[in-house]
N, C-alpha and C positions, 0 to 999 in steps of 0.2 A: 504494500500500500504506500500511495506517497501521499503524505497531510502537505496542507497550503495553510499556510496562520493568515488569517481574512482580515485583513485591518477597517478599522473604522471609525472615522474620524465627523463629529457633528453629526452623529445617528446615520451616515452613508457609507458601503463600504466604497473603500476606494478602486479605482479602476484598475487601478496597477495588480491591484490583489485577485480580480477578477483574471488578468492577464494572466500571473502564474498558474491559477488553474485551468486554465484552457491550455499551457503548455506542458502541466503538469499531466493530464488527459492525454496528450499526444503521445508524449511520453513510456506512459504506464501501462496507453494499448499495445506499444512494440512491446513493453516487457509482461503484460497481461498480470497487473496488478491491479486496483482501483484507485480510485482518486476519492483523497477524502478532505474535506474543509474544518477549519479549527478556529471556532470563537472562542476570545477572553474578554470579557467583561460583565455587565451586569444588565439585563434584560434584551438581550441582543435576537435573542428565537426570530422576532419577527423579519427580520434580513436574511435570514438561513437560506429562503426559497432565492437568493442571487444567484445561489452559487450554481444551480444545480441546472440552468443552457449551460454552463461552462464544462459541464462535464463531471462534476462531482456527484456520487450517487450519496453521501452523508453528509452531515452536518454535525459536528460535535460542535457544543454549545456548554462551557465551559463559564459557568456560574457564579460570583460570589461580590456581595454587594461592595464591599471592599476593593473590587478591583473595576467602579464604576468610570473613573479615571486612569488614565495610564500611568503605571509604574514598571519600571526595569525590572525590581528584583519580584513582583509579585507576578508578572506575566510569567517570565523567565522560570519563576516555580511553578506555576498551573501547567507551564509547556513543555517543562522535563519528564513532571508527574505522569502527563498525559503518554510522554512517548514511552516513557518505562512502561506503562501498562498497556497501550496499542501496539507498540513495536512496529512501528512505520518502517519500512528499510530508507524512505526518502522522506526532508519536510523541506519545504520553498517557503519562503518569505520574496515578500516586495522590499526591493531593494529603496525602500522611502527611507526618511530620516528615521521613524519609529522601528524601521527592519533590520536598519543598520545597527539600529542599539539595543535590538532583541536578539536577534538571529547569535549574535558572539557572545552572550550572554547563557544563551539555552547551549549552545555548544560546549559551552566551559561546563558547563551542569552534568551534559552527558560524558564531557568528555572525548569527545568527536572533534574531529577537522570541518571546518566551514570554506565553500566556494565562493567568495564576495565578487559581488555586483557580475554577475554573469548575463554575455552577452546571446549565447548561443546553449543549448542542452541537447546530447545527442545520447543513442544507445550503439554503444560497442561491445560487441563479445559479452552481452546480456547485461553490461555494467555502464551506468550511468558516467558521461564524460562530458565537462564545460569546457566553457570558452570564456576568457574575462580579458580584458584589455588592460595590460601591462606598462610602467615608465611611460607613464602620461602618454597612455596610447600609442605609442609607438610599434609596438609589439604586441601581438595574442599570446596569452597562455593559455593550452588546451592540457586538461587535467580532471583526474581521476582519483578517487577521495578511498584510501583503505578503510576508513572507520565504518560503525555504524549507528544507527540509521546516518544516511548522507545528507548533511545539511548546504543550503545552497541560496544565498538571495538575487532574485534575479530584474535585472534592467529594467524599471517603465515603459511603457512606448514601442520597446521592441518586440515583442512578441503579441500575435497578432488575439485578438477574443474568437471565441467560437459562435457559433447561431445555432443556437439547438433548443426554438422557440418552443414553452410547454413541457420543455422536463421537468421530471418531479425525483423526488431524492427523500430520504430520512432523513428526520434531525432529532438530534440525541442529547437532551440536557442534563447536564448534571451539576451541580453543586456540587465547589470546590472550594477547601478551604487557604485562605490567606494569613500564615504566619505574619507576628509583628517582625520577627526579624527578617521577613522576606521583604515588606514594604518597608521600603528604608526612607523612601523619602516621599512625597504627600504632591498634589498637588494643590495647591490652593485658590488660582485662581488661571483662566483661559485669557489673555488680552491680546483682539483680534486686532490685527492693522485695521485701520479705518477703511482701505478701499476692499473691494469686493472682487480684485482682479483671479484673474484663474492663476493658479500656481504655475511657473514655467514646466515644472517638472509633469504637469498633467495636461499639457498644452498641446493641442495636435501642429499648430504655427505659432515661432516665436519671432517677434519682433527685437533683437536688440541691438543695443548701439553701445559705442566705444566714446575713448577720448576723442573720437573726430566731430562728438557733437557740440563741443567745445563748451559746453553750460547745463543746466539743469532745465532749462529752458524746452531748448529742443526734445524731450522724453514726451514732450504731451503731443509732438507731431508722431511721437513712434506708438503714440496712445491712441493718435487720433486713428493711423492706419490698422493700428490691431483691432479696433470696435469695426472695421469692416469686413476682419474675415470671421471664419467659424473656429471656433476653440483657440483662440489666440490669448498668448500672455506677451508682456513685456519683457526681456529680458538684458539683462547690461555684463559687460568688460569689470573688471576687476579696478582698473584706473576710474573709471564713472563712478563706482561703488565708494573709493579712498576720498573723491576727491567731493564725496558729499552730495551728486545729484541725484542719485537713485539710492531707495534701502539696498541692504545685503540681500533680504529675500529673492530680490532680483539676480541678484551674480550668476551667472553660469561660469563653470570652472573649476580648475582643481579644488580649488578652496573657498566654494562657493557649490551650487546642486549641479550636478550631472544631466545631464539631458537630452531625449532621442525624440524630437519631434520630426513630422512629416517633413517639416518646412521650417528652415534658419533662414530668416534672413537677417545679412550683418552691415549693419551700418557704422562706417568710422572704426570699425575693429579692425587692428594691425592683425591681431593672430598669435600673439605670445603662447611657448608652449601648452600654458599652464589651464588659456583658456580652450584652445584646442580639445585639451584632454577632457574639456567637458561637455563635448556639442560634437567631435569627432563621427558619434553613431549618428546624427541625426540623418535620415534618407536624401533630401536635398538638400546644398548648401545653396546660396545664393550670397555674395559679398559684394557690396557698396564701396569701393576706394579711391582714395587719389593716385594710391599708387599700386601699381600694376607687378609692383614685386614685394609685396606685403605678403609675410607668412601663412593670411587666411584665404587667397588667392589661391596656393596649390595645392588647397584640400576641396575648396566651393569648385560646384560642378557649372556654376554659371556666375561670372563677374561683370558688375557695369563700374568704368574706370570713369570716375567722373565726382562730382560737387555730388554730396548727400543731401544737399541743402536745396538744392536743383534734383533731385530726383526722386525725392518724398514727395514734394507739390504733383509730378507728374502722373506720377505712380497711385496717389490717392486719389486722382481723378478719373483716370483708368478705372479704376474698382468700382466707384462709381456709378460708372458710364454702364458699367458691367452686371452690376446690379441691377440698373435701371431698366436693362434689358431682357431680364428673368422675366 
């Protein structure tokens, strides 16, 4: 069996989470195990029925009022608990911020090696083999996990959802308890950014822009062009971020969120390793430049060399025109 940990954040599961079950499904049919889904929190049953177009035929539903809020070390004990007694030979996590700080957490528990942010999941010689992008993307590492169960958090965006309109599946509640020394630390309070943008990391097109937008200024033309496509976030360069025009939530980049959207488009970004290493997956590049030998040129699969300033105006009227046309 391979369990998916289903995240869920403001009563929705996230999409990302959906993703790994559907890949986790593909998966399990070459090796003819099941796919099974894993709730932590506290009154969560009623989302169960997400999982199951995706290809999960259960729902474990994983109970305790205590862990209504997220905590590291109380998930992390409801999710070792659970595999000690399922014995999953695989569990996937969403490689989100909460996956990243779960998944190495429940590993240490069991005791197991973990795949991080894996790009590709494949079956070899009946045994499970990733792919994760290495030295700031430079390089693939394809690897294969001796422990067991195989734990694995896997990419947003990249892995496609299933359509399998009308499945029905079990969901299996149980109450589970929450030591005080498992909760170590509390949540006390949620404080949301005041805007309502989509997260880049859950963004099907990302709009961002670099030092070349020269101010804080110009992020509301990259705002104005993102409210015209569909599932668009904003996204910004590491230098926008230092120099105070955009939050952090925005960064794309090594030290900033990772990101595989449909659609990059890069305005005023040079292309520094670091932020490469975080927009590398995404399926189309498109880059905005003055210069025509800027490091983010020979990764984008299509370049306009030219005034960003001049080619936002153009571009949002294009859309438009385009819309208008629908």
């Amino acid at each position: 069996m391979i369990a998916v940990y289903i995240e869920v954040r403001d009563g929705k599961v996230k999409k990302s989470s959906l993703e790994a079950v559907a890949e986790a499904k593909r998966r399990a049919d070459e090796l003819g195990w099941p796919t099974e889904a894993v709730f932590v929190g506290s009154g969560l049953e009623g989302l169960a029925a997400e999982v199951f177009p995706q290809g999960a035929v259960k729902a474990h539903v994983l109970d305790a009022p205590a862990l209504a809020a997220y905590s590291t070390g109380g998930y992390a004990h409801a999710l070792a608990d659970f595999a000690a007694e399922a014995k999953p030979k695989a569990m996937f996590f969403p490689a989100t911020a909460m996956g990243k700080d779960l998944a190495p957490r429940v590993a240490a528990r069991l005791g197991v090696g973990l795949a991080s942010d894996c790009t590709r999941v494949a079956v070899k010689d009946g045994t499970l083999v990733f792919t994760r992008p290495i030295y700031a993307g430079k390089a693939l590492l394809v690897l294969k996990l001796k422990t067991s169960p195989v734990l694995a958090t896997l990419r947003p965006n990249v892995f496609p959802l299933a359509s399998a309109a009308g499945a029905a599946g079990e969901v299996v509640k149980k109450a589970v308890a929450a030591p005080e020394e498992a909760v170590r630390g509390r949540v006390a309070a949620v404080i949301k950014a005041e805007t309502a943008e989509l997260d880049v990391t859950e963004a099907d097109i990302i709009v961002s822009g670099g030092r070349g937008l020269k101010g804080p200024e110009a992020f509301g033309s990259l705002r104005e062009l993102a409210a015209l496509l569909p599932r668009a976030a904003v996204g910004a360069s590491r230098s926008a971020v230092d120099a105070g025009w955009i939050d952090h939530q925005n960064q794309v980049g090594q030290t900033g969120k990772t990101v595989s959207p449909t659609l990059y488009l890069a305005f005023g970004i040079s292309g520094a390793i670091q932020h490469l290493a975080g927009m590398s997956s995404s399926k189309v590049i498109v880059a905005v430049n003055k210069d025509p030998e800027a490091p983010i040129v020979k990764v984008a699969d299509y370049t306009i060399v030219g005034d960003l300033f001049q080619v936002i105006p153009v571009l949002k009227e294009e859309l438009k025109k385009a819309l208008a046309d629908r």
